[in-house]
N, C-alpha and C positions, 0 to 999 in steps of 0.2 A: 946562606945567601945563594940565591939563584940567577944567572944571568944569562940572559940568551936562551932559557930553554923554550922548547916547541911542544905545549900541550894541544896543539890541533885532534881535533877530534876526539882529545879523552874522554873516559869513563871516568869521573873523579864523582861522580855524586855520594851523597854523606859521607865524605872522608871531614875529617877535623882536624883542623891546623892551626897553632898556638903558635905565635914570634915566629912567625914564617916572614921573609925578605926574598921577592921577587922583583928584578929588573929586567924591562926589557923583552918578556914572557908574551910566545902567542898562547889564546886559548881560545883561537877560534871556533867555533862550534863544538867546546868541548860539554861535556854535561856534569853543569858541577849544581844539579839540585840535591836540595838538601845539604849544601857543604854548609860549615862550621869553622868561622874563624874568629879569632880573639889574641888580636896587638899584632895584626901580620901588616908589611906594606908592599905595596903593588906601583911601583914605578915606570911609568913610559910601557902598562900591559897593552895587549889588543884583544878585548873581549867581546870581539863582534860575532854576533849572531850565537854569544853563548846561551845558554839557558842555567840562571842562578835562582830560578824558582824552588821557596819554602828556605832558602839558605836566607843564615842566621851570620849577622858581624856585629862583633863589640868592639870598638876602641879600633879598631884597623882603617889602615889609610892605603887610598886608591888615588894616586898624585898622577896626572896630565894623563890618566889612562884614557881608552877608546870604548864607548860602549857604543855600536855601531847594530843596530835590530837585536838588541837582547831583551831576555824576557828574564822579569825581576819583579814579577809577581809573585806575590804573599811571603816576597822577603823581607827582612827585620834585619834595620841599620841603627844599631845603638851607638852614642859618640865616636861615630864614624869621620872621616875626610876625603871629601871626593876634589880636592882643589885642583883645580886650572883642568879636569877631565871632561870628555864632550859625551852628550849623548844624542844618540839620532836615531828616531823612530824607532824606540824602545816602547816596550811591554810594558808600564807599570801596575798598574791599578788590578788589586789592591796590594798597598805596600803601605811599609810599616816604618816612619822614619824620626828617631827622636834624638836631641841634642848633635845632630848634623851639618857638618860644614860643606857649603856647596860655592864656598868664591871660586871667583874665576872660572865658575863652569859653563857649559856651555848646556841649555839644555833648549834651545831654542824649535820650537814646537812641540815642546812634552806636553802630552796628556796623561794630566794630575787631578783631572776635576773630583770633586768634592772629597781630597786628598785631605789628612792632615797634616800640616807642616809648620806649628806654632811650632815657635821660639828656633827655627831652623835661621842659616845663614848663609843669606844669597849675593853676599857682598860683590859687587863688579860682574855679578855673573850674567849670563847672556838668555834671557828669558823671553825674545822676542817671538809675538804669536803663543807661547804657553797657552794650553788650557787650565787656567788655575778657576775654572768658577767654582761659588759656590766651596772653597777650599777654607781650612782653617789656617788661616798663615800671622794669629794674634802673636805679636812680640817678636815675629818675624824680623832678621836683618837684612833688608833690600837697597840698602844705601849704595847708590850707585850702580843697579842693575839696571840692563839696559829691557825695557816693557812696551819697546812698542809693536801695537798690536797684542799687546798683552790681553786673554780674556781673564778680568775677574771680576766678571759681574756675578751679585750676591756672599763674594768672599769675605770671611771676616778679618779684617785689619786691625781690628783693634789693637792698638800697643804696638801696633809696627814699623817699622822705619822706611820711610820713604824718600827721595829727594822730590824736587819740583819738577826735572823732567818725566819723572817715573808717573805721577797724579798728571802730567797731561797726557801723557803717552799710551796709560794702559787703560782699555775698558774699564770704567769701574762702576757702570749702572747698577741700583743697589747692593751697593758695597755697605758694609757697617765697619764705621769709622770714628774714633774717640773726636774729642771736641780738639787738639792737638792739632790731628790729621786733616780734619772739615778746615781750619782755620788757612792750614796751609795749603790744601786744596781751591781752596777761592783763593789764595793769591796769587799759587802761578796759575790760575786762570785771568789774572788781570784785575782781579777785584780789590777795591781800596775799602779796609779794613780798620773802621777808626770808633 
């Protein structure tokens, strides 16, 4: 367990780290491309202006961390958890993200666009102004995310969970949407459905 330490400015790229427990950790502009982690977790880090580009995570959790201009291209997040963490005018595309928890997060103006992110989990998370067009976000969990000004025009939805404010609130000029989705889309638009 690590707490309090100050990786500002390291050289940590392609190091590999296995059941690693960090609290509290700067790594401010340190350079961790190419790192390698599997079942580490990252509590209350500050990863502004890191650079985690070509880095690989399995199973590792990054809980209320700060990703503040990092760049996190052509990184690979396998059943990751980024819960209750912010990000702001980060680097992504292209990035690699499957079986990922993103509640509570904060990724308000990410650009994702034609990102994949089926079956990921955006539950209460803060997505307003997103660039999701044209994204794959089927089976997606959005319940409760807040989308306004959300772009996802031409994203596909299919199989995704959305509430009523989310269908008024985000762009969704052609969106592709199951018959589910369309039904409850004209409703909170106001439409009687009989």
């Amino acid at each position: 367990m690590e707490t309090g330490e100050d990786y500002t400015d390291a050289d940590l790229h392609e190091q590999v780290w296995e059941q690693r427990h960090f609290t509290a950790c700067a790594f401010t502009e340190a350079d961790l491309r190419g790192v390698s982690t599997t079942g580490c977790t990252f509590t209350d880090c500050d990863f502004t202006r890191v650079d985690l580009g070509e880095s690989v995570h399995a199973s590792s959790a990054f809980r209320s961390c700060s990703f503040d201009r990092a760049t996190l291209t052509d990184s690979r997040f396998s059943g990751c958890t980024f819960l209750g963490s912010t990000f702001l005018d980060c680097r992504w595309i292209p990035v690699s993200l499957s079986d990922t928890d993103f509640t509570l997060a904060s990724l308000s103006g990410a650009a994702l666009r034609r990102t994949t992110l089926a079956g990921l989990r955006f539950r209460e998370a803060n997505l307003v102004d997103a660039d999701l067009r044209e994204a794959d976000l089927r089976g997606a969990d959005l319940t409760g995310a807040r989308l306004t000004g959300a772009k996802l025009t031409g994203a596909d939805l299919r199989g995704a969970r959305l509430d009523a404010d989310g269908l008024v609130q985000a762009q969704l000029r052609g969106a592709k949407v199951d018959l589910d989705t369309a039904i409850a889309f004209a409703a909170a638009h106001g439409l009687v459905i009989s």
